[in-house]
N, C-alpha and C positions, 0 to 999 in steps of 0.2 A: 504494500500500500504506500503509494508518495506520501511523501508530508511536503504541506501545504505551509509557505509562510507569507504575511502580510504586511504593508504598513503604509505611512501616510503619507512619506518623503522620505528621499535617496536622492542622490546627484550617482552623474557620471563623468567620472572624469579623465582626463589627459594629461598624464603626469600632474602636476599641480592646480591645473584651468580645469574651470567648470568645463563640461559640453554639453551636459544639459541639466535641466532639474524636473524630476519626477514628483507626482502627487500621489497617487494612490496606487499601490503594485501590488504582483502577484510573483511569487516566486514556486511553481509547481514542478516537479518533477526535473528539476536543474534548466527551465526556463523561466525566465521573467519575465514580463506583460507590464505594461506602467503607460499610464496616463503622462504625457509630455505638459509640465508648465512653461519651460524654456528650453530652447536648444539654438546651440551656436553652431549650422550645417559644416563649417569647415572644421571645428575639432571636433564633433562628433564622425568625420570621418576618416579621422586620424588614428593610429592605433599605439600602443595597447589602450583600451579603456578598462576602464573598471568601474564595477559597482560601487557607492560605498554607502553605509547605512551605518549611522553612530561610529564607532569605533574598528568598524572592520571594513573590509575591503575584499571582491572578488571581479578577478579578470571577466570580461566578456567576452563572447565569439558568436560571429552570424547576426550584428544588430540590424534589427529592421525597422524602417519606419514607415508606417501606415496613417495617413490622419494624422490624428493624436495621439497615436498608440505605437509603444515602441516592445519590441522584442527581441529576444536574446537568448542565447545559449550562456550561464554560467560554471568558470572554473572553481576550480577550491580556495575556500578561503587563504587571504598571506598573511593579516596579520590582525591582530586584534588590541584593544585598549590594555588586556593583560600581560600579552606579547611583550608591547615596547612599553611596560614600563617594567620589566623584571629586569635587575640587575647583573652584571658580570662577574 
């Protein structure tokens, strides 16, 4: 059975730069679906992009834009809020 994850805002970014910002998404079966509030067409088709939602971040692959609605293939998470802040 997939699991199903939700929420209400994510950005996509490129290296540093926004590409766009998302509103309401869907993350099923290691595809995402999200509602487009902003998108900047030339770094959105820049690569690598990544997901990021709070404190973590997953690569994209295969985004597509339709409408208002954007999809994607994601990879495994890189890094998390607990990640970078554990010590050496």
């Amino acid at each position: 059975m997939p699991i199903t994850f939700r929420g209400q805002a994510a950005q996509i970014r490129w290296g540093y730069h926004c590409a766009a910002t998302l509103g309401t998404w869907t993350v099923e079966a290691g595809v995402l679906s999200a509602q487009i509030e902003h998108v900047d067409a030339f770094r959105v088709s820049q690569s690598p992009l990544m997901l990021v939602v709070g404190a973590s971040s997953h690569p994209l692959d295969g985004l597509q834009i339709s409408g208002g609605t954007l999809t994607a293939r994601l990879g495994p998470q890189e890094n998390s809020d607990a990640a970078s802040s554990s010590t050496a």
